[in-house]
N, C-alpha and C positions, 0 to 999 in steps of 0.2 A: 768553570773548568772542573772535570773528572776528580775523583780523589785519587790519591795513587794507588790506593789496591784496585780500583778500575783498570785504572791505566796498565799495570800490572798484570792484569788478564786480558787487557786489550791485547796487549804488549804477546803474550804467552798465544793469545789466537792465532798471531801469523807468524812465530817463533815457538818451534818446537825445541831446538838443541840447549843445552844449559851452556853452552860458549856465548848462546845468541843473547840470551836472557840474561846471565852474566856482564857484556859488556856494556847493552844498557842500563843497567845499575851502576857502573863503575864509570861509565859518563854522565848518568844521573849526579853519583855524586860530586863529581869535578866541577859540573856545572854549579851547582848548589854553593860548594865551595867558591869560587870565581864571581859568583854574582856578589859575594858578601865581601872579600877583597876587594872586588872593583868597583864598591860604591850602590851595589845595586839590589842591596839586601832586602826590600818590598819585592822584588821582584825575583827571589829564591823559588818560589815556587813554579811558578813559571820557569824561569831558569830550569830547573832540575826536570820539570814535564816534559821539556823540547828533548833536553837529556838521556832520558827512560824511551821515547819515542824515537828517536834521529832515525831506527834502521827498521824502523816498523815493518818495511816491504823486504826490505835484504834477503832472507833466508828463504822464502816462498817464490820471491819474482826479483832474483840481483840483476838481470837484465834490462829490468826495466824501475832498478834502486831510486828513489827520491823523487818519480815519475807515479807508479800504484800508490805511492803514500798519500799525493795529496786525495785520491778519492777514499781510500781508508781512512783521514781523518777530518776529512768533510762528513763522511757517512757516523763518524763517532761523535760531529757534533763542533770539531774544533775550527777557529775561525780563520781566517787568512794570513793574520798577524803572526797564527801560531804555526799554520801551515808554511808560510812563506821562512821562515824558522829554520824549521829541520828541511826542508825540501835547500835552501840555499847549502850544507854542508858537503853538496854533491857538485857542487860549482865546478866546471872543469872534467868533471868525469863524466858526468853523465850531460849531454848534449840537452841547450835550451835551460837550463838552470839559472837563477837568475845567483848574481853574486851574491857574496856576504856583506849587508849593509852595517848592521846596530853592533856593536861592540858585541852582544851574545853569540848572533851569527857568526862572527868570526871566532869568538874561541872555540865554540863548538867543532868549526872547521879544523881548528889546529888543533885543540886535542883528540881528537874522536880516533887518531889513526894510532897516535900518540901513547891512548891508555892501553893499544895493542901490546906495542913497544915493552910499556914498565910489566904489563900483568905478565908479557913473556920472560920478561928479566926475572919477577920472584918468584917466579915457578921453576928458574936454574939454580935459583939460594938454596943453600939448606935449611932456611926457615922458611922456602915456600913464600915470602913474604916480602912486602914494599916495606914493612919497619924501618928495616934494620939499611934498605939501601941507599948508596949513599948517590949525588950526583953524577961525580968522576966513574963509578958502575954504571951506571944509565946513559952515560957521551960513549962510553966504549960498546956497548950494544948497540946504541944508537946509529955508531962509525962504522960498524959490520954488516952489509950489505947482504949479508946471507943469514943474520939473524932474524927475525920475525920476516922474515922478505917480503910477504903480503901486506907489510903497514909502509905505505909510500912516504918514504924521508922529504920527498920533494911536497907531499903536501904539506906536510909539519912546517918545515921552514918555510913554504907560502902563508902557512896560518900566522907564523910569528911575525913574517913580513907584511902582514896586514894589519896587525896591531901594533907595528913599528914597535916591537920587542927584539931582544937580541935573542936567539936560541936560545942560550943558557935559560934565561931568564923562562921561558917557557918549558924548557926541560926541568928547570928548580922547582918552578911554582905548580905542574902538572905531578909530579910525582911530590910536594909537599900533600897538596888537594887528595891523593890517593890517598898517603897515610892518615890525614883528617880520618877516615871511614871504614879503612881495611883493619879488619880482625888482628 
């Protein structure tokens, strides 16, 4: 596997905007986070690479999102295990996907829309910030339908519904995993 400042320029070749770039680090670290809660801390790094990569295609080719990735990380060398990975987060969206199988695959799925959500929440704080937020702030952006509108509430709760979690519990533990890493 790449080291992350590769990946990190991989990442930045087919991602020019700092939003793009941005929210692969902040799934980077949720994953990182989550792989070490749920048992699966050998496999952090991993975890967090899928993380950094999930949207590798998005900003150059969204038409054809989690469909160009898998030849972008074939061509960077990664293997199927890791392809099949980040390509499953598009389950449902993008047609021919194949599900999320291993426990990774599906958090990924359920946070990835998820870190949209919180990063848009601490950018209405006046700390700018996930420190200081609390849950009961996060259900109520969550419940507005016109807030972050581009992050699909129906995929979040398909994500929690795949890992037989309650909402909460995914709303708690995605925004604990933020504050893990945020400044």
């Amino acid at each position: 596997m790449m080291t992350r400042d590769e990946a990190l320029s991989l990442l930045n070749e087919y991602n020019k905007e700092e939003f793009h770039m941005q929210h692969g680090q902040n799934v980077e670290g949720c994953m990182r986070w989550f792989s070490d809660k749920l048992g699966y801390g050998d496999e952090a790094d991993f975890w967090a690479m899928v993380g950094l990569l999930h949207d590798i295609d998005f900003e150059m080719w969204p038409e054809q999102h989690c469909v160009k990735a898998v030849e972008l990380l074939r061509n960077a060398g990664f293997d199927d295990r890791f392809i099949h990975a980040v390509t499953s987060h598009g389950y449902g969206m993008t047609e021919g996907l194949a599900k999320p199988e291993h426990e990774m695959e599906k958090v990924l799925f359920a946070v990835d829309e998820l870190t949209g959500i919180i990063g848009a929440a601490a950018l209405m704080r006046p700390s700018k910030s996930v420190q200081d937020m609390e849950l009961k702030s996060l259900k109520k952006k969550f419940k507005d339908k016109k807030f972050a509108a581009g992050c699909s509430r129906d995929v979040i709760a398909q994500g929690a519904e795949m890992l037989g979690w309650e909402l909460d519990k995914l709303l708690n533990d995605t925004l604990e995993a933020m504050k893990s890493f945020a400044d």
